[in-house]
N, C-alpha and C positions, 0 to 999 in steps of 0.2 A: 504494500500500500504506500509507503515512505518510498519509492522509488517512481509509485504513478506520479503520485504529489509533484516527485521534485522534475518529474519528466514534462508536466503539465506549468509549472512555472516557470521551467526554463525555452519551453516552447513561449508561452504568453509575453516573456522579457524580448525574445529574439524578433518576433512577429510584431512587437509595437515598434522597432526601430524598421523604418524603411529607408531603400536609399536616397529617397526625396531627403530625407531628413539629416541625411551627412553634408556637411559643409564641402561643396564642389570645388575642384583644386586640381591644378595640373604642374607639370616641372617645366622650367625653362634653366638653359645653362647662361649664367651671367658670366663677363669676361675679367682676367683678372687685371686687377689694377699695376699693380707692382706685385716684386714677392724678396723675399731674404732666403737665398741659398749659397751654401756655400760654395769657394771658388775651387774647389778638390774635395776628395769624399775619401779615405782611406778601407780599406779593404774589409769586410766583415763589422762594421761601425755602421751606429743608426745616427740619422741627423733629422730634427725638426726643421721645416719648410713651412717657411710663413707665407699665408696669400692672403693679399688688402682687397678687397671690391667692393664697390659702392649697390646698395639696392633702388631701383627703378624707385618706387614705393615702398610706403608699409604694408603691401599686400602681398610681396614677396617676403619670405625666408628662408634661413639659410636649410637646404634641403640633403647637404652632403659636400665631400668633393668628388666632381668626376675626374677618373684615373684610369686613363689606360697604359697596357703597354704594348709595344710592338716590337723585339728581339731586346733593343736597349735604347728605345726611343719611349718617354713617357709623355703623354697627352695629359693635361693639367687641364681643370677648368670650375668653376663653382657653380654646385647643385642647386637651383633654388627653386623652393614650394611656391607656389605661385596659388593663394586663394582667391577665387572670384568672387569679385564682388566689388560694387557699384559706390561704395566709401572711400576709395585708397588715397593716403596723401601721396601726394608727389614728395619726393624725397630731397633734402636738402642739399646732397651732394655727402655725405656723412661717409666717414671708409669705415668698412667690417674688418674686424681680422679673424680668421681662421687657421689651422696649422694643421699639420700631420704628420707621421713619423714615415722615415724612410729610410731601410735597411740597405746598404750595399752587399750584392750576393753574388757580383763576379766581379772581375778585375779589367772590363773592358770599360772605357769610355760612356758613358750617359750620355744619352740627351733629351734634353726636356724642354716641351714646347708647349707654352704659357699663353691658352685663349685666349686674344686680345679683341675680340669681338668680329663683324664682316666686313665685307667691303660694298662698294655700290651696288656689284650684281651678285650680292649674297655669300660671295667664297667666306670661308673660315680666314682670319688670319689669325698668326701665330709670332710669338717672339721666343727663337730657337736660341739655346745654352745650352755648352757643348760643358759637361762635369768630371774632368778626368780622375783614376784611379789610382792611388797607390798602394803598396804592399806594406806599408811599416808599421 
């Protein structure tokens, strides 16, 4: 009987929330502003990576970093939640800062290439730093 019960309340709980009722929200990737990395990475050593970016509005936040990699090419760029909705101030130009930790796991050359927003007819552009390795 204590299991209809709880089968019966937890159906009633689930069934009152529909998805009308979640705040509508999507991601966009914002570009970074500047960042702080180092100018060498020593071999098997983690180093924090700081990224500044400014928010369009307060209707954005910060939603993650996106990070790719591609052999020893890393794609940097900031995550952001993007809530809808018909209030948003326009933002005063204010820098976020965020960071992450980043391990060095082989001994080749980095490169990391920092969203800096598009251009006329939409391409990505990028600002490419080349992070060399060493053994000591």
């Amino acid at each position: 009987m204590k299991k209809l019960i709880c089968l019966i309340v937890v159906t009633l709980f689930f069934s009152a929330c529909t998805p009308e009722d979640l705040p509508k929200q999507h991601f966009e990737i914002l570009p970074v502003e500047y960042y702080t990395i180092p100018e060498s990475f020593v071999f098997q050593n983690t180093y924090e990576i700081k990224l500044f970016y400014k928010r369009p509005n307060d209707c954005h936040a910060l939603g993650g970093i996106y990070f790719d990699r591609y052999f020893n090419m890393r794609t940097v760029a900031i995550q952001s939640i993007v809530y809808d909705r018909n209030d948003c101030v326009e933002s005063q130009g204010e820098i976020y800062e965020t960071s992450f930790q980043f391990f060095v796991s082989n001994l080749e050359t980095y490169t990391f290439r920092f969203y800096k927003g598009t251009d006329d007819e939409g391409n990505p552009i990028y600002d490419y730093i080349d992070i060399p390795v060493t053994n000591n």
